[in-house]
VEXDRENTOR-725845 format. One record per atom (N, C-alpha, C): x negated, z negated, y negated; residue in one letter. Coordinates in steps of 0.05 Angstrom, whole numbers, padded with zeros to 5 digits, always signed. Atoms other than C-alpha are relative to their C-alpha. Layout:
XZYA...
END
This chain:
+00007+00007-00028X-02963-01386-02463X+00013+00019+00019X-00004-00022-00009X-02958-01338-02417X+00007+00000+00038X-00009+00007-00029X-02927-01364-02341X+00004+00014+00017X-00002-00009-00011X-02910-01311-02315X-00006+00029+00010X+00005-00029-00002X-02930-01241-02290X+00006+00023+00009X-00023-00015-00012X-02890-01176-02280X-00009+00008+00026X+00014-00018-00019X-02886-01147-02222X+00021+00008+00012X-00029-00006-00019X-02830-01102-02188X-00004+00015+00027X-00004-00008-00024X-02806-01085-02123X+00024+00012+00006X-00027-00015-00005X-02766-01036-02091X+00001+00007+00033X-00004-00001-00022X-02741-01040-02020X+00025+00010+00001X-00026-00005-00014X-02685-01012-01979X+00011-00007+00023X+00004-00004-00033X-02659-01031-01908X+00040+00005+00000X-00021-00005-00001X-02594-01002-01886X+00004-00013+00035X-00007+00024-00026X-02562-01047-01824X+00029+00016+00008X-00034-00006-00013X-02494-01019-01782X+00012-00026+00007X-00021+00025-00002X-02439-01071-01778X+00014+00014+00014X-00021-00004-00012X-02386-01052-01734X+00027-00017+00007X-00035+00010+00007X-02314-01070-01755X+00022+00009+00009X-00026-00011-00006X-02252-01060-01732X-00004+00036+00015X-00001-00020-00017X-02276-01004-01689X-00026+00026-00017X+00010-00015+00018X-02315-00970-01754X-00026-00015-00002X+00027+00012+00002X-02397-00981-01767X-00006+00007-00029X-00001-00003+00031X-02409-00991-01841X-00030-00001+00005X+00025+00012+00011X-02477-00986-01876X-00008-00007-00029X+00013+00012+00024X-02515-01024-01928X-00019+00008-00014X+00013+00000+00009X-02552-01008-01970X-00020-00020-00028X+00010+00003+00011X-02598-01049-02005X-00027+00000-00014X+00020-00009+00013X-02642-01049-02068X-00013-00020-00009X+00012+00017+00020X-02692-01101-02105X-00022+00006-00020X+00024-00014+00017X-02732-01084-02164X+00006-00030-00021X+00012+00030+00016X-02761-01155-02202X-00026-00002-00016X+00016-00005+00017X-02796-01161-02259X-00007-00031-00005X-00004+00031-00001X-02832-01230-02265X+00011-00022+00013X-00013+00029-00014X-02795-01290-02248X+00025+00006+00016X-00023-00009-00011X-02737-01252-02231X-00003+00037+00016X-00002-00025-00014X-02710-01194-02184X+00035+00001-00005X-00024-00007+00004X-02645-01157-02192X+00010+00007+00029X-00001-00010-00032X-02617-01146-02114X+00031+00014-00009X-00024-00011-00007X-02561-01092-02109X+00001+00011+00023X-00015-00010-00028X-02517-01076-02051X+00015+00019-00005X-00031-00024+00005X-02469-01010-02038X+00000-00008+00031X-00010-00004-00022X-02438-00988-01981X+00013-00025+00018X+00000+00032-00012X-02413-01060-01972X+00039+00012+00020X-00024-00008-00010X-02338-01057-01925X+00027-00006-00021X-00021+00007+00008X-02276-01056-01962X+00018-00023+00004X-00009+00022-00004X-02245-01116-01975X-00010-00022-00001X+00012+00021-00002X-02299-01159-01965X-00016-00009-00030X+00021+00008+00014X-02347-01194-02016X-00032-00010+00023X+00029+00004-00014X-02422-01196-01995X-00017-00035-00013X+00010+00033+00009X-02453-01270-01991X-00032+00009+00004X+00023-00002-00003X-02526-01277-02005X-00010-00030+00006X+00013+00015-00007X-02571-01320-01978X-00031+00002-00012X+00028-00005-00003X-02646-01331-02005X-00010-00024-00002X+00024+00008-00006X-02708-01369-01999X-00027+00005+00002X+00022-00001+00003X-02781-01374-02003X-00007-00004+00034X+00011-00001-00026X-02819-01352-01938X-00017-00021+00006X+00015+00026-00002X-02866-01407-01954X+00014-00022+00014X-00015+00028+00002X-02813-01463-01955X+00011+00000+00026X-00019+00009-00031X-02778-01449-01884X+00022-00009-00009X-00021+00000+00010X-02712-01443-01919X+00003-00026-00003X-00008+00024+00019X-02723-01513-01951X+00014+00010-00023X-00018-00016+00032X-02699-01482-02018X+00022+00018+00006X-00020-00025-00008X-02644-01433-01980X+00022-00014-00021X-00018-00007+00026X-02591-01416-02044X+00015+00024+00018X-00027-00014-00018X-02521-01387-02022X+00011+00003-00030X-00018-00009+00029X-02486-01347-02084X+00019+00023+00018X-00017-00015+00001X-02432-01295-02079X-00006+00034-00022X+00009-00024+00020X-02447-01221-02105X+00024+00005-00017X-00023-00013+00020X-02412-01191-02168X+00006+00027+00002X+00000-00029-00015X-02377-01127-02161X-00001+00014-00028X+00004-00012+00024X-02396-01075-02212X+00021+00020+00002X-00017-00033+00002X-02356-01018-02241X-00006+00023+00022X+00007-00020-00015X-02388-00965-02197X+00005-00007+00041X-00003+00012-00021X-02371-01013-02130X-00011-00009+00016X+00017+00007-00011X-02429-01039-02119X+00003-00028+00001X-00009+00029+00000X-02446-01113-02109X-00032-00010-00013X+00026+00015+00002X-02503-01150-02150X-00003-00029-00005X+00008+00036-00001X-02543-01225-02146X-00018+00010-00018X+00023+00005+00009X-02600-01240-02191X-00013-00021+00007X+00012+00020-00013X-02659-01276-02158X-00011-00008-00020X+00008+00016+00016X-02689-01335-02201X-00023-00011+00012X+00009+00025-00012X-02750-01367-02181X+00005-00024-00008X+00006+00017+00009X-02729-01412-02224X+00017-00023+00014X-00022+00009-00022X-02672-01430-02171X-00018-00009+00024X+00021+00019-00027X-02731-01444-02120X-00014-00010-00013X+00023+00027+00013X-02773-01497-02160X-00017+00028-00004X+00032-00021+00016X-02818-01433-02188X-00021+00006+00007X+00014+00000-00022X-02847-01422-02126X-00009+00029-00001X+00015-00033+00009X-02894-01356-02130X+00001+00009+00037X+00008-00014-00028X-02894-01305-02066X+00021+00021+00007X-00022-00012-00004X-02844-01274-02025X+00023-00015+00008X-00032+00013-00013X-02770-01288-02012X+00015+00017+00009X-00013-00012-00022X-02725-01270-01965X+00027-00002-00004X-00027-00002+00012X-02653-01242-01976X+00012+00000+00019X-00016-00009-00021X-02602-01242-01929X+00020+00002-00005X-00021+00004+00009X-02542-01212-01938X+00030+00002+00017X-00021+00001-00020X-02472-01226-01900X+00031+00009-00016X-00034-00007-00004X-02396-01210-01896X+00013-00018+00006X-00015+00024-00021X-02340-01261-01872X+00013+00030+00013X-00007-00011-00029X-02322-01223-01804X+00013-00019+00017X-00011+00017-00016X-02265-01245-01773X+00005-00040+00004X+00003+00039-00002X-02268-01326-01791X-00036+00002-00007X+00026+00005+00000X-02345-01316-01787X-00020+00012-00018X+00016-00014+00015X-02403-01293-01826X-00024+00023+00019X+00023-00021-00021X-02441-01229-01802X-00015+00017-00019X+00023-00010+00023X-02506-01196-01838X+00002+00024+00003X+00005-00040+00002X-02508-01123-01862X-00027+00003-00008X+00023-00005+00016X-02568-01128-01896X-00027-00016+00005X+00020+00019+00007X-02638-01165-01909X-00018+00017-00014X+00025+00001+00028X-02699-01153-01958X-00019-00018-00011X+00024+00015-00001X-02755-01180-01985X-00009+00004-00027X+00002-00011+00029X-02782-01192-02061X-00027-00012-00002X+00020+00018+00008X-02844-01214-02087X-00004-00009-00030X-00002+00010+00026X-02844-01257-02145X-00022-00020-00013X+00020+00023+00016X-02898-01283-02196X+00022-00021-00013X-00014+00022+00001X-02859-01343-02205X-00009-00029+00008X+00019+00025-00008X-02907-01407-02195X-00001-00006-00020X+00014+00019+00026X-02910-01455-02250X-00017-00014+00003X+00010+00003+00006X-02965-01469-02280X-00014-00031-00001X-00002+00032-00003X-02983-01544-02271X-00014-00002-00036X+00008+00019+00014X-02981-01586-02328X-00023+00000-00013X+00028+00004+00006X-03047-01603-02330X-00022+00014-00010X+00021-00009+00011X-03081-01543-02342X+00016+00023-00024X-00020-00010+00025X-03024-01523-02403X-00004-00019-00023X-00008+00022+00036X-03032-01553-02479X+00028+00009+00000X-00031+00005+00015X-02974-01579-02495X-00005-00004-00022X+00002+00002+00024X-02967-01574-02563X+00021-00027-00012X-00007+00029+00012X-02944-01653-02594X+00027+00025-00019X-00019-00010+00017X-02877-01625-02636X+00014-00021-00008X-00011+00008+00018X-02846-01668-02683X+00026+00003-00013X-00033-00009+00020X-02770-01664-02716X-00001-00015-00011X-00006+00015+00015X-02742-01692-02767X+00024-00030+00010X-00018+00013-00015X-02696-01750-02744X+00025+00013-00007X-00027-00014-00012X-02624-01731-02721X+00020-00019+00018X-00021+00015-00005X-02561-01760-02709X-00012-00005+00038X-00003+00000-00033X-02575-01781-02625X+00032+00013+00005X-00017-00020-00017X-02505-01759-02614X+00006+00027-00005X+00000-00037-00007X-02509-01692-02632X-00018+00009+00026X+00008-00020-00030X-02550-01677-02563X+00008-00025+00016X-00007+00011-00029X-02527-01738-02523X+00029+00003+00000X-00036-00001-00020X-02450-01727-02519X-00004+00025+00032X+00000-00016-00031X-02440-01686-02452X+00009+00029-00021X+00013-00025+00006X-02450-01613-02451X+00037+00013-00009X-00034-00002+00008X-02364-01602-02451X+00007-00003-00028X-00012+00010+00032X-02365-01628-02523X-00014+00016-00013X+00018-00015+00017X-02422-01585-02546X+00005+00028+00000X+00003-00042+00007X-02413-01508-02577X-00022+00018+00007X+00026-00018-00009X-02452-01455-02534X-00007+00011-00022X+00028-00011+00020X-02506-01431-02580X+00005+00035-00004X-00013-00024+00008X-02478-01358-02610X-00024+00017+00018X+00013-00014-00017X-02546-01329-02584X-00005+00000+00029X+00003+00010-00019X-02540-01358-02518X+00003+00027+00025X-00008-00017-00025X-02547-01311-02456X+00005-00006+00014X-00016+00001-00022X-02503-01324-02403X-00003+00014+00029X+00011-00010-00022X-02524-01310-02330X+00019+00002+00012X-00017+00011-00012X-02458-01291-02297X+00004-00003+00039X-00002+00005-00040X-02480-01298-02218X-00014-00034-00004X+00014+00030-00003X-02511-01371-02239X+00033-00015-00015X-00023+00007+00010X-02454-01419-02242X-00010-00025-00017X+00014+00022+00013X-02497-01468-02281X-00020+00005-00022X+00012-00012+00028X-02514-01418-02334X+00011-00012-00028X-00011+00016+00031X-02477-01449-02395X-00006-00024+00001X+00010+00033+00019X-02498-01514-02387X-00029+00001-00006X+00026+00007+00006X-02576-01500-02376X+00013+00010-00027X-00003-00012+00028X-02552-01456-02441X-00007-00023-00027X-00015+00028+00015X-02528-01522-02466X-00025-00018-00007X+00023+00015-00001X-02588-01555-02445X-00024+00010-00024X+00026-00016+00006X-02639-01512-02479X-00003-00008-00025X-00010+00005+00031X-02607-01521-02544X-00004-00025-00012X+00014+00033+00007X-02610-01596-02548X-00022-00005+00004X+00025+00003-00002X-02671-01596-02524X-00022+00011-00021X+00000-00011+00030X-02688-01552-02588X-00007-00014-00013X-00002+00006+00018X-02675-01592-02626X-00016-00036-00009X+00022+00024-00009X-02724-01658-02598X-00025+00007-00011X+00034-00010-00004X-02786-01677-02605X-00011-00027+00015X+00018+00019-00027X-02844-01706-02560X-00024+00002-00003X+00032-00001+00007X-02905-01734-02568X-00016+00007+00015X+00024-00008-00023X-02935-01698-02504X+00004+00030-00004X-00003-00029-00001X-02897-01633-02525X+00005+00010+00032X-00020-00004-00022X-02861-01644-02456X+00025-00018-00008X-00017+00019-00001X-02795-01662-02442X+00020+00006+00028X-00019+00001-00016X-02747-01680-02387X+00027+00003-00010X-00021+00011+00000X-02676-01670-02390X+00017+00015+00014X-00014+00004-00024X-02613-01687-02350X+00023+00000-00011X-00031+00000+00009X-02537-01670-02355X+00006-00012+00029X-00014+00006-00027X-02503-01708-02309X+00025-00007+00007X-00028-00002+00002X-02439-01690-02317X-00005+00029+00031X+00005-00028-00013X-02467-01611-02284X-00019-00015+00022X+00026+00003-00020X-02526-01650-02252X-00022+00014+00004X+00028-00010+00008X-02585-01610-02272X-00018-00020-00009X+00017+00008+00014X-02642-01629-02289X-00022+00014+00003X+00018-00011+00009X-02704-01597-02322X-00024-00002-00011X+00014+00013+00012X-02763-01598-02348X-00017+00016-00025X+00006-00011+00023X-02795-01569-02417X-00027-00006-00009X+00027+00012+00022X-02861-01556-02451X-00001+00015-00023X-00006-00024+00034X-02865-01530-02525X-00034+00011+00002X+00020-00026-00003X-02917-01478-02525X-00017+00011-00040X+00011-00003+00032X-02931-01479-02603X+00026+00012-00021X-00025-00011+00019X-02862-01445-02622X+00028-00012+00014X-00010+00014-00017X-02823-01469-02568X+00012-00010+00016X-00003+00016-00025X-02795-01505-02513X+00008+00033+00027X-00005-00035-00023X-02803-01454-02438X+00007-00028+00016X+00002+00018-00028X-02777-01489-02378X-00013+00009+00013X+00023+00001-00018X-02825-01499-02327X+00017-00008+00029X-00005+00008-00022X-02781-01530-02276X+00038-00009-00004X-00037-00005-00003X-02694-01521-02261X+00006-00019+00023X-00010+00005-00033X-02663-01553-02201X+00023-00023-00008X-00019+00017-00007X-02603-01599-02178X-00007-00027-00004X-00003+00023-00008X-02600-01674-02180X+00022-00020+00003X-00031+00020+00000X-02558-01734-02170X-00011-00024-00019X+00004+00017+00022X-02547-01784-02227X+00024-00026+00015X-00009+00023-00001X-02510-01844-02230X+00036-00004+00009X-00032-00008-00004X-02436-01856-02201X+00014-00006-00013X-00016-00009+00014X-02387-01848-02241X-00009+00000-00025X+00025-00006+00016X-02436-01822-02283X-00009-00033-00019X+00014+00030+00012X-02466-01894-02299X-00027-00003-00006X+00021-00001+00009X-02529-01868-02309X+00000+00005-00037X-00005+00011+00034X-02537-01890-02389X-00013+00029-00024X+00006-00020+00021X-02540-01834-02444X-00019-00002-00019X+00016+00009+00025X-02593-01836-02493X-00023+00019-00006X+00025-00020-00010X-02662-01804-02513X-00023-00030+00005X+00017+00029-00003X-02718-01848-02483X-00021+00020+00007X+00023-00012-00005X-02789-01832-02454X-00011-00010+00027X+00011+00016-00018X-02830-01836-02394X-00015-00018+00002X+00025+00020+00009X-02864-01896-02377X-00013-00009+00020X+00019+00014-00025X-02889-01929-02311X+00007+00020+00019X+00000-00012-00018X-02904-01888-02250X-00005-00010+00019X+00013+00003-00025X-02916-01892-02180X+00012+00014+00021X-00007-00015-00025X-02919-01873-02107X+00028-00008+00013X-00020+00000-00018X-02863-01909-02073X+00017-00024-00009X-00005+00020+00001X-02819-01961-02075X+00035+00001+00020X-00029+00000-00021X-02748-01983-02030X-00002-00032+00014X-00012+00026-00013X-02719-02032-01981X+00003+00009+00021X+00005-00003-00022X-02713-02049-01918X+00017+00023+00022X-00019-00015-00014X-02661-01993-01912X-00011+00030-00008X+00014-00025+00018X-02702-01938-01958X-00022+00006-00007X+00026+00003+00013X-02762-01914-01983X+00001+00020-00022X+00003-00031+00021X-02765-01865-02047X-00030+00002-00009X+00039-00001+00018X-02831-01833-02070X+00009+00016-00025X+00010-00016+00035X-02855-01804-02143X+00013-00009-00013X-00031+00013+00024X-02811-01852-02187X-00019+00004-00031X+00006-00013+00033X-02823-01837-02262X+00023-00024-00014X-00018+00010+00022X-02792-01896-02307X+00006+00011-00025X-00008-00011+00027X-02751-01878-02371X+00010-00011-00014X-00004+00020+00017X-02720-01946-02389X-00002-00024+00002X+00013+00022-00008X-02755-02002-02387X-00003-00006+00032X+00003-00006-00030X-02771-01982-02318X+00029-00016+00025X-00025+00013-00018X-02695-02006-02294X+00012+00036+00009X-00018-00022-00008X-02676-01935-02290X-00026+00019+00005X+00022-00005-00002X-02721-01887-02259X+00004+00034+00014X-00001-00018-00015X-02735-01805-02231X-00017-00012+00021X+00012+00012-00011X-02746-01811-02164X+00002+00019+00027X-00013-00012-00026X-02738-01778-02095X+00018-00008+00008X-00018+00003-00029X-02686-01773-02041X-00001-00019+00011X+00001+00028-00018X-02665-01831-01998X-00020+00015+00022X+00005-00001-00036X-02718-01829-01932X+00000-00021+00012X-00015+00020-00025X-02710-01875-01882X-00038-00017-00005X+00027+00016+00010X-02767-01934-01894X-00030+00003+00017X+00020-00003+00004X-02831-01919-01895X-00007+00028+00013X+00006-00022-00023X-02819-01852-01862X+00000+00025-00028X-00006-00027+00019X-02817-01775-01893X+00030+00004+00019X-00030-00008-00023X-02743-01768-01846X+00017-00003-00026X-00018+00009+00024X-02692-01765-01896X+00031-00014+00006X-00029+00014+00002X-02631-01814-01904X+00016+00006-00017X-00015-00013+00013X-02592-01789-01956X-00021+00027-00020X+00018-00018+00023X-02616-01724-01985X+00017+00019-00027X-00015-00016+00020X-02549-01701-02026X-00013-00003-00021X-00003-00013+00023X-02564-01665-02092X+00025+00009-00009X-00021-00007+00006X-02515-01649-02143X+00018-00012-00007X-00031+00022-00001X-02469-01713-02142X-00013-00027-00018X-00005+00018+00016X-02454-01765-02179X-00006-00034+00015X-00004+00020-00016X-02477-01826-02132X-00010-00023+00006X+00012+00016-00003X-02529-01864-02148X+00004-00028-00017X-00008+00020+00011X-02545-01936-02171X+00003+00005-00036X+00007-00005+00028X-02567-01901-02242X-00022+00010-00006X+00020-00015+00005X-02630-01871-02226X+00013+00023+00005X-00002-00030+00003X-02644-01791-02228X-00010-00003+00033X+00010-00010-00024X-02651-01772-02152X-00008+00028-00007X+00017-00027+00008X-02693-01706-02150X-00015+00009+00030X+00017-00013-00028X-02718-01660-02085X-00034-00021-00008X+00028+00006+00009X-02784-01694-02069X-00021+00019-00010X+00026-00016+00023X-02828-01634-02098X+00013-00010-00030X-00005-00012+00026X-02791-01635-02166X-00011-00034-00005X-00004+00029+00004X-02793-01717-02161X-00040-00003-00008X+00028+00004+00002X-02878-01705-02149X-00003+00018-00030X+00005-00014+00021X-02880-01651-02201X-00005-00018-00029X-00007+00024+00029X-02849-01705-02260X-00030-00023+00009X+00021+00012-00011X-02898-01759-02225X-00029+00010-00010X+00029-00004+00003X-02966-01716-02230X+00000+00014-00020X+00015-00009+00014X-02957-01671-02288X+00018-00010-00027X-00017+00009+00019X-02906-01705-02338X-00018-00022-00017X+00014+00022+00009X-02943-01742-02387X+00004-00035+00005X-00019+00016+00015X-02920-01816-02400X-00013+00003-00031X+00000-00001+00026X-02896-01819-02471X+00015+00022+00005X-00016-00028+00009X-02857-01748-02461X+00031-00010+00004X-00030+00006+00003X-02787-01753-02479X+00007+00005+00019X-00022+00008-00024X-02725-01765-02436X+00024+00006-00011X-00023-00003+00011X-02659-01735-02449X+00019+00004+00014X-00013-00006-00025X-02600-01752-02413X+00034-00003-00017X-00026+00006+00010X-02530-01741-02428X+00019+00011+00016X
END
């Protein structure tokens, strides 16, 4: 199966900063192949580290991602863009890149990438049904801390949430699902993902943040999806796209918004805080909702 399509780009824009009396310039590069783009910086000021900023022009910095560049041997500074870090959103994105100046942040740079990076919906993908043999459950539900990264495992070192998807990928391996999808959730890291096996198998289709259960009380196990719907809440909440996974007491779902509204009341990702459902950005929450079978496994640990 074939998701994605190369395509590279190569920009430059050089920006004057003026520091301490001196005007530095930047130079930046992006050349992206597929889903990803490689962005390097030179001429950055001594002393500093360069902060990146990106986002999807579509989204109106809904998706804006803040990383820190790595400095190479030669003294340069590089990020690697992911769409898979913007929900796999296809188009262009917008880089911006800053300095801390004086207490503050000030931009040397900006750029622009275009990325085939749009997943594929669901619906018009065979999932191939995959089968295993049965298997101990705690070999993939203990938390990802207990489990040995995978010898072939590639390591992303500008993503600070590369060893666990790593982690993830692996257990997920080693499942099976009768839709030949699968969900799953660490929520120790707070990822969550989503998987379709392709005939050899498992590609993620979909990466992102969520919030699980507090003090992680959301319950470990492998289970499956089962009841869906548009909305549900109280007179203090409303969540849309819930996706049951155990006996519909525990459930993916959206963000707190404020009842019956789209305004959002709690929208943290990332934390540990809920009653025990999966909170999830509302795209990723509709995504599971419209193209997740029920019946496709559930793996949460």
């Amino acid at each position: 199966m074939k998701i994605f399509r190369s395509i590279a780009v190569l920009c430059c824009v050089i920006i004057g900063l003026a520091l301490s009396g001196k005007v530095y310039a930047a130079d930046i590069s992006v050349e992206g192949t597929g889903s990803s783009a490689s962005v390097k910086v030179t001429g950055v000021p001594e002393g500093t580290v360069p902060v990146f900023f990106t986002w999807t022009e579509a989204g109106g910095q809904d998706d804006i991602k803040q990383a820190n560049g790595v400095l190479q041997p030669d003294g340069s500074y590089t990020y690697v863009l992911n769409s898979a870090d913007h929900r796999n959103e296809a188009g262009t994105y917008k880089i911006h890149v800053y300095i801390m100046n004086g207490g503050t942040l000030s931009m040397i740079g900006s750029a622009t990438a275009e990325l085939e990076g749009a997943v594929v919906p669901l619906s018009s993908v065979t999932a191939v049904p995959v089968m295993q043999q049965p298997i101990d459950p705690k070999l993939i539900t203990v938390p990802a801390s207990k489990t040995p990264l995978p010898a072939d495992a590639v390591i992303d070192p500008l993503n600070p949430f590369a060893e666990a998807c790593a982690i993830m990928d692996y257990k997920v391996s080693l499942l099976g699902s009768a839709t030949g999808c699968v969900v799953a959730v660490d929520k120790y890291s707070n990822i969550a993902r989503v998987y379709v096996y392709d005939g050899s198998k498992y590609n993620c289709v979909l990466s992102n943040l969520c919030t699980t259960g507090k003090n992680h009380s959301t319950p470990s196990g492998i289970y499956s999806i089962g009841t869906k719907g548009y909305s549900f809440g109280t007179s203090d909440y409303t969540c849309y796209y819930y996706s049951g996974f155990i006996r519909g007491d525990y459930l993916f779902h959206s963000v707190l918004y404020r009842p019956g509204t789209f305004k959002i009341k709690d929208g943290r990702l990332g934390r540990c805080l809920s009653h025990g459902c999966i909170r999830l950005d509302i795209n990723d929450a509709k995504f599971i909702h419209d193209y997740v079978p029920v019946g496709s496994t559930v793996l949460v640990y």
